[in-house]
C-alpha positions as CSV (number, residue, x, y, z in Angstrom):
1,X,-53.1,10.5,5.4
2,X,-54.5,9.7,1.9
3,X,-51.9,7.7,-0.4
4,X,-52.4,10.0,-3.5
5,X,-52.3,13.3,-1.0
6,X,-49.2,12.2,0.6
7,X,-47.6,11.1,-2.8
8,X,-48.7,14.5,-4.1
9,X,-46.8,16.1,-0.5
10,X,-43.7,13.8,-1.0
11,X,-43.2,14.8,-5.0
12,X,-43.6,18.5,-4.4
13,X,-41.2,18.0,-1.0
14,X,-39.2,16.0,-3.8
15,X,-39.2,19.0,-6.4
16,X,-38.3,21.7,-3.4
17,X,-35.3,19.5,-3.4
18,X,-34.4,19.4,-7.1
19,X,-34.6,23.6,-6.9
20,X,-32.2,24.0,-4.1
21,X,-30.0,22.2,-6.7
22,X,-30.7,24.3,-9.3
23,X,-33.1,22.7,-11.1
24,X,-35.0,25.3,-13.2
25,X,-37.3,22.9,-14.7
26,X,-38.3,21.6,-11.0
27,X,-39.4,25.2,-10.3
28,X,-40.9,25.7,-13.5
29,X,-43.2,23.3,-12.3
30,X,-43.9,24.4,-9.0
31,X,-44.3,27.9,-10.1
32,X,-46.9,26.4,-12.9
33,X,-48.8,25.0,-9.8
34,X,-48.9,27.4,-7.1
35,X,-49.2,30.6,-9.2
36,X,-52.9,30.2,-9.6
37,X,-53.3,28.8,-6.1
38,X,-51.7,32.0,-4.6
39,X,-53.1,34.4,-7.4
40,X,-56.9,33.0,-5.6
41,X,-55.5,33.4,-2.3
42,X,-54.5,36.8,-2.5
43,X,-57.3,38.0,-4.9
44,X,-59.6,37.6,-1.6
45,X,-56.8,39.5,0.5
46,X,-55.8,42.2,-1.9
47,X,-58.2,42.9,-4.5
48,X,-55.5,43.8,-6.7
49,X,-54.2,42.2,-10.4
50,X,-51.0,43.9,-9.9
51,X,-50.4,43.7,-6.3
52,X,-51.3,40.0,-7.0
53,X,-49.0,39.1,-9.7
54,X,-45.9,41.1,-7.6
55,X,-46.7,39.5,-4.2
56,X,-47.0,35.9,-6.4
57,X,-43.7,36.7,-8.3
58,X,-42.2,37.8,-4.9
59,X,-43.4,34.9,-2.9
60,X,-41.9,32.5,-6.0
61,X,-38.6,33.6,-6.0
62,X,-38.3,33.4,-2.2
63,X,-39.2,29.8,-3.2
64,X,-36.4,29.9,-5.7
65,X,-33.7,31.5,-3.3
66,X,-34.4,29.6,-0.2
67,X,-35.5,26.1,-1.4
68,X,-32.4,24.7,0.6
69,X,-34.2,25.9,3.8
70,X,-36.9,23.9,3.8
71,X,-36.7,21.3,6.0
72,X,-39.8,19.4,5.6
73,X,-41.1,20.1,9.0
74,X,-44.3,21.4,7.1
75,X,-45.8,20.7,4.1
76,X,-44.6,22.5,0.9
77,X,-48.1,24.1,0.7
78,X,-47.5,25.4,4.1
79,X,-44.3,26.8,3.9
80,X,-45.4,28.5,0.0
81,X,-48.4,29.8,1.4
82,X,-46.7,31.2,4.6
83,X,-44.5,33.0,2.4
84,X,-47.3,34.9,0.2
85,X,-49.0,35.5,3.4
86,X,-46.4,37.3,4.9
87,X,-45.1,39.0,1.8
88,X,-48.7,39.9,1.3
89,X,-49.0,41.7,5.0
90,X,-46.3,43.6,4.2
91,X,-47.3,44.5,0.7
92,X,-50.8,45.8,2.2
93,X,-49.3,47.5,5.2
94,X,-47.1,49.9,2.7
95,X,-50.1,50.8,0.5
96,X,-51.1,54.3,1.7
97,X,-54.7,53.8,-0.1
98,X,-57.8,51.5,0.2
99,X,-57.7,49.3,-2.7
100,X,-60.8,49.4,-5.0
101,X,-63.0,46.3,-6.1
102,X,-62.5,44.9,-9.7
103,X,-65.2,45.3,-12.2
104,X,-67.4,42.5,-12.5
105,X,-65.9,39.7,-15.0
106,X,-68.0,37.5,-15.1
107,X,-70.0,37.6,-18.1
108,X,-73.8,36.6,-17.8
109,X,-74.8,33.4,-19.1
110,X,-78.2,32.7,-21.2
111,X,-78.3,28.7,-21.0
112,X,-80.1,27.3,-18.0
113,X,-81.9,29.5,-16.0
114,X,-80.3,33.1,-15.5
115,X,-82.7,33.7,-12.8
116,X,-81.2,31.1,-10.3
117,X,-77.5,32.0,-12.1
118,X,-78.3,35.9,-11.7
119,X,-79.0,35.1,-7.8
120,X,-75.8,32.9,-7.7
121,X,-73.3,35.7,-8.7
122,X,-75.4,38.4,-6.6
123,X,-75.1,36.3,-3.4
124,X,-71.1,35.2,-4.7
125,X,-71.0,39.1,-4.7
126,X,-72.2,39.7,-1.8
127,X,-69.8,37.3,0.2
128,X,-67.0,38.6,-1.3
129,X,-68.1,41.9,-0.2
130,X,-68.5,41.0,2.8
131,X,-65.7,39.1,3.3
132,X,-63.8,42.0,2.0
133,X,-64.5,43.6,4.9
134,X,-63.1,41.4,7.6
135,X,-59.8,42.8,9.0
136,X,-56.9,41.0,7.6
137,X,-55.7,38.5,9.9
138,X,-59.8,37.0,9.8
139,X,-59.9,37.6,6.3
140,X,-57.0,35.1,5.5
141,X,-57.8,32.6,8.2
142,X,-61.1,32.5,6.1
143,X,-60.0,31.9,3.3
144,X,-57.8,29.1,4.0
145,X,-60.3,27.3,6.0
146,X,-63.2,27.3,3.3
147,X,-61.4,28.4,-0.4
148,X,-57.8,26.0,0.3
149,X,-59.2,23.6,2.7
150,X,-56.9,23.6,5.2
151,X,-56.7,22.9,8.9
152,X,-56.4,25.4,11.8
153,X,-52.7,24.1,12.7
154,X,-51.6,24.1,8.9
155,X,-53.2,27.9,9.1
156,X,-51.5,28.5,12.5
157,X,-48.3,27.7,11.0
158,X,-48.8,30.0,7.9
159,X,-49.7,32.9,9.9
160,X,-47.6,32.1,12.6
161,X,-49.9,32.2,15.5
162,X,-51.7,29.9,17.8
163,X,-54.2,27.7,17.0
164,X,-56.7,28.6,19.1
165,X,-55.8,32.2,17.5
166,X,-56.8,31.1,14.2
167,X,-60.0,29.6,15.9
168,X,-60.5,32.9,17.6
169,X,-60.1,34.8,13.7
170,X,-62.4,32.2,12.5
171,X,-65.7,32.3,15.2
172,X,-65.3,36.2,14.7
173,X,-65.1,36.2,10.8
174,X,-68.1,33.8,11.0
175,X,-69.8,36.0,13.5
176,X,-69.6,39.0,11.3
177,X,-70.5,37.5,7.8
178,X,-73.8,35.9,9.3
179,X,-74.6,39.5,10.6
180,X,-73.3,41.5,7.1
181,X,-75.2,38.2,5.2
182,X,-78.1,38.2,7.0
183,X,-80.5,40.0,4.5
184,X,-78.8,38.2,1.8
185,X,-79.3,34.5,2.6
186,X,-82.7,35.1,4.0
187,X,-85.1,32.9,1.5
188,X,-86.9,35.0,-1.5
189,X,-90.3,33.9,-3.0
């Protein structure tokens, strides 16, 4: 393991610690650094800005209440996103209506060439279309194999299921974008 990654492991494992005690400045902190991290995560899942921020706030005050559980079996990353994973199952399972796709944010930009920029977000578009589409499960084994970069045990663990599940969720997710992608990625004049 890296020396700065497993410093990095070792102070959040360290600042877990100081919350069990109380320590609302420790949490303050790890709030500060997973909100956005889970706020991207879920984005992909839900789709929602208020789902989002209730499943994030949720997720962070299971943090808060059962800091003294963690046993450091896993990383902190692990356990945190395990948490908002599950919370957000359960959030999407009680919604009795399909969620709509947020307006396009992103505001065009005229430096450079908005051509190739213009292609950028349509394609970007287009795979988070598609990936919208992917039944949950593959959805968030996706997206925590290429968006948070983690390994297929560390995603095993989150969504409690085998590896060789989360490979499974994976070669099928894959499958499907290449077929939904196809006429996207296929190269223009």
């Amino acid at each position: 393991m890296d020396g700065k990654y497993e410093g990095a492991a070792e102070n959040e494992a360290s600042l877990v610690g100081r919350v069990a005690a109380g320590d609302r400045r420790a949490f303050e902190i790890l709030y500060r650094a997973y909100f956005p991290r889970l706020a991207r995560f879920l984005q992909r899942m839900t789709r929602s800005v208020p789902l989002i921020e209730e499943i994030v706030n949720d997720t962070l005050l299971v943090v808060w209440q059962k800091a003294a559980t963690f046993d450091g079996s896993c990383k902190v990353s692990t356990w945190v996103f395990a948490i908002a994973y599950r919370k957000a199952c359960k959030a999407l399972h009680a919604l009795d209506e399909p969620l709509d796709a947020p307006a396009d944010e992103c505001a065009a930009d005229d430096a450079g060439r908005p051509d190739w920029r213009f292609e950028q977000q349509r394609l970007a578009h287009a795979v988070d279309a598609a990936v919208a589409t992917l039944p949950l499960a593959q959805r968030a084994a996706f997206q925590l194999t290429f968006y948070h970069d983690m390994g297929y045990a560390e995603i095993a663990e989150i969504m409690e299921c085998p590896v060789n599940t989360v490979k499974t969720r994976l070669f099928h997710a894959r499958r499907r974008l290449a077929t939904l992608l196809e006429d996207q990625l296929e190269v223009r004049p």
